[in-house]
N, C-alpha and C positions, 0 to 999 in steps of 0.2 A: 506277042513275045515268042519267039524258037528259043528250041532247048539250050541250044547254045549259049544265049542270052540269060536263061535261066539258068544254067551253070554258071556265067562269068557275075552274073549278079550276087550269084551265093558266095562266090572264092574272092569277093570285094570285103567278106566278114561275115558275123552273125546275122542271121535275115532274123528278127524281131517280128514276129504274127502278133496280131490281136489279142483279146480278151473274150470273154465270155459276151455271147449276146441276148440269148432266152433269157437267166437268171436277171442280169442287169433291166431288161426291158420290162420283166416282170414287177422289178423295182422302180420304174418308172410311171407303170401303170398297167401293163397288157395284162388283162384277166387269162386266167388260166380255161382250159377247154375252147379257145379261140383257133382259128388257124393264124399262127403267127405271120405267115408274108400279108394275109389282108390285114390284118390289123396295123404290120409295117405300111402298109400303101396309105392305110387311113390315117397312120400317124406319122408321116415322114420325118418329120424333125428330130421328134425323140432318137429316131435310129440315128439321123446325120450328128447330133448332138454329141452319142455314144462314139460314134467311127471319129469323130474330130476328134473327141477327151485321149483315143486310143492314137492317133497321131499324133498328138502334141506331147504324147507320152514316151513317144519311143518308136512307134512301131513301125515296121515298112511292108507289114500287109494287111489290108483287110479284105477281110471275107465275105464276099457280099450277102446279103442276106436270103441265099436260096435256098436252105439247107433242106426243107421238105416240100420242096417244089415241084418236085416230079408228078408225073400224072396220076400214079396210083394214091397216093399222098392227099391232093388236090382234089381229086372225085369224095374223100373223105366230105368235104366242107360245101362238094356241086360246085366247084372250080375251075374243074378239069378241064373246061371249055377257054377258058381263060390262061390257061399255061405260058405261051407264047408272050401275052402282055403281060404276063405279073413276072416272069424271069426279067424281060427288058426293063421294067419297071423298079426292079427292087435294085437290078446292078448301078442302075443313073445314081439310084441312090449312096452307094458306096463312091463314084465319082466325084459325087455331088459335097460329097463330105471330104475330099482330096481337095475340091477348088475353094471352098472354105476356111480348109486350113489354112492357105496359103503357104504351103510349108516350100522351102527352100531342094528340099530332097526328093528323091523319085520315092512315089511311094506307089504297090502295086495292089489290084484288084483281083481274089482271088474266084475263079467260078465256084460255089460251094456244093455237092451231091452228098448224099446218106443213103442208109439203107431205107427200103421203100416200106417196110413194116408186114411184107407177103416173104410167105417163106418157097423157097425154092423145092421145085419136082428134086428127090422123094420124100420129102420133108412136109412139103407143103405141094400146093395145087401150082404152084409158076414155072414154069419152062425156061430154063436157064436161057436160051434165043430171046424169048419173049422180055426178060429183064434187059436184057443187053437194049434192045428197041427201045425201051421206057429211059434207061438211060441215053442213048445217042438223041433222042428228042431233046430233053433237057439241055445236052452238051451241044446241039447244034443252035439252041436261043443264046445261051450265053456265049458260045463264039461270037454270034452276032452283036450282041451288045459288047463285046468287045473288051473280055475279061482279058487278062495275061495269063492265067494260065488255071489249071482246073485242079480244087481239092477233092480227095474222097475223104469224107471223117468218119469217126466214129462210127468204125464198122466191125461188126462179130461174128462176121462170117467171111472165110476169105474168099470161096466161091462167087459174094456177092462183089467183092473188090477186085475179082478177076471179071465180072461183069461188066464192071463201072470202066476198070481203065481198057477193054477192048472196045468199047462206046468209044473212050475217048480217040482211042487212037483209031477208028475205023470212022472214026466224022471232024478229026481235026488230025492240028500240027503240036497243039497246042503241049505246054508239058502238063505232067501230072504228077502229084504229090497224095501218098494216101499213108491214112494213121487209123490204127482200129485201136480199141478199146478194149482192155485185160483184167480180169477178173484179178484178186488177190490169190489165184492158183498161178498166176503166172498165163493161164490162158486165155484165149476170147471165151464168148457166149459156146461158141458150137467146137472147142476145143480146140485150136490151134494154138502153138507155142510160138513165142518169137522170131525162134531161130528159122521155123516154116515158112514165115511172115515173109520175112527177109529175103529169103531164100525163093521164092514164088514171084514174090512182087519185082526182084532185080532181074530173073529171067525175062518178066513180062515187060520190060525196059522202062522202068515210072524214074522218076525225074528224082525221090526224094523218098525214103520211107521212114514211120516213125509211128508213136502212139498220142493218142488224146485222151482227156476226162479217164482217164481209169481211178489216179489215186493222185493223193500229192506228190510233191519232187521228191520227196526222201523217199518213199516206197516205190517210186518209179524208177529207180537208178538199176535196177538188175535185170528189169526187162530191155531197156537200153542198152546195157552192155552186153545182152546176148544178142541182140542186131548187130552190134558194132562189129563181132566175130565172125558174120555172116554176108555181109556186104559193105561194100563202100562205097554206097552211095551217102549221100548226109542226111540226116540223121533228124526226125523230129521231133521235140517232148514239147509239147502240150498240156501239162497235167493242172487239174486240178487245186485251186485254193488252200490245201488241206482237203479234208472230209464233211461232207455234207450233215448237216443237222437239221434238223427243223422246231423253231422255235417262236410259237405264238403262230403257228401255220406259216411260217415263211421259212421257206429252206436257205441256211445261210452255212458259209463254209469256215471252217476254226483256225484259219492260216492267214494271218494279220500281214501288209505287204511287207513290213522289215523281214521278218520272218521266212517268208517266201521268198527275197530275194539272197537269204543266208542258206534256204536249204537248194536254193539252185545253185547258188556259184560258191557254196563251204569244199573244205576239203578236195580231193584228186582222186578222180575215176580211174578205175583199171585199164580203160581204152586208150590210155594216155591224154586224155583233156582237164584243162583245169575246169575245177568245179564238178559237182554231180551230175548237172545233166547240162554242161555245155565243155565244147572241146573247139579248137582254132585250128584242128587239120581237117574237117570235112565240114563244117559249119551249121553245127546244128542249131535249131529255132527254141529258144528258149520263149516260154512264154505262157502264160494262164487257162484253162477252162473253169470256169464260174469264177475268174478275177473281174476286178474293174482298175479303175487305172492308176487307182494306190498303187496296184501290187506291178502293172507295168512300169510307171516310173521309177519305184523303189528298184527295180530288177535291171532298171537301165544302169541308174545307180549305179549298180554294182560291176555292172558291164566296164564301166570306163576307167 
């Protein structure tokens, strides 16, 4: 996919992302302290199962399942040798779940990146050069396997998001879309405010910016519309089920999917979009982290 295409695909309407994948998979069975993509490799279905439920729900993208794929990540678990076939391997598996559905509509496959869990020179011991490398590796397997286009998520540091999208654009065509993650100050982890976000990430030319997993949609609405001031590119919310609980040792989120889909699309944002965290002039991606596909269908729901 070229930008261009990613752009006329957005201005077709709301592009619809996914749902949450660790939490759900957790629910399906993946024990915790595992490395999630081998355990996706050893349990394929489960993950195809989840990416159909999230298609037949609404959605027109998933994410494939790379998200801690990279090498520094994968030497975690003595992996690392293995990079190349578990990236091509896990993205078959998001396809895999597209021919499945048999759905009528284009539905597209995102490449997934995160932060690598090593902190950057002078912070930490990493060499900002050397991060960029561990991402263009990553970003040049899943070119190959033949994603549409590349996410950076849930990132807290924007130095590591300036990392992630020169990888991209110094080893593909590909577009890029990136969403960090916002404390209830308003900022990331390592202090950066929205409007920074915005403002850094539209210079460095990414296709899409926006936030993921920080809070639910009602608490998410003023981070968003301090982006919206700042660029006009479109626009991402991702938020959260509600707020995380843990109950009987399982973390579950307190935002039921009617619920969810009243605090995404109630009342009229300042940016001019109807609803809290969706608007029909730059098209932003309404959509869950730690949802399943209650809360995407109820949201589609609401959509129409």
């Amino acid at each position: 996919m070229t930008r261009q295409e990613f752009r006329e695909f957005v201005q077709k309407g709301r592009m619809i992302l996914d749902g949450a994948t660790g939490s759900n998979l957790q629910k399906r069975g993946m024990p915790t302290g595992v490395c999630p993509e081998e355990w996706i490799l050893e349990n394929p279905d489960v993950l195809i199962g989840l990416q159909r439920e999230y298609i037949e729900a609404g959605s027109d993208v998933l994410y494939a399942p790379t998200f801690s794929g990279n090498r520094i990540k994968l030497e975690e678990y003595g992996l690392s040798d293995q990079i190349g076939e578990m990236n091509h391997r896990l993205t078959e598996l998001s396809f895999e779940a597209i021919r499945q559905a048999d759905t009528d509509r284009r539905v597209l496959v995102a490449g997934d990146l995160t932060m690598t869990g090593q902190q950057l020179y002078p912070v930490g011991s990493l060499p900002f050069e050397d991060l960029v490398d561990i991402y263009k590796e990553q970003v040049g397997f899943l070119k190959e396997a033949g994603v549409d286009f590349v996410v950076v998520e849930t990132m807290m540091s924007l130095q590591e998001c300036r990392a992630a999208v020169l990888a991209v654009k110094e080893s593909s065509e590909l577009p890029v879309m990136v969403t960090l993650t916002f404390a209830e100050d308003g900022r990331t982890l390592f202090g950066t405010n929205p409007e920074t976000a915005a403002l850094v990430m539209t210079a460095m030319g990414v296709d899409a910016i926006g936030v993921n997993c920080s809070t639910g949609p009602d608490k998410m609405v003023s981070v968003i519309e301090k982006m919206c001031r700042y660029t006009a590119l479109p626009i991402v919310a991702k938020p959260n089920a509600g707020l995380p609980q843990l109950v009987d040792g399982e973390t579950v989120y307190d935002m039921g999917p009617e619920t969810f889909a009243q605090e995404m699309c109630a009342g009229r944002g300042r940016c001019g979009y109807p609803g809290r965290l969706l608007r029909n002039d730059t098209g932003a991606y309404p959509s869950a982290c730690g949802a399943s596909g209650g809360e995407k269908t109820a949201g589609k729901g609401s959509l129409s």
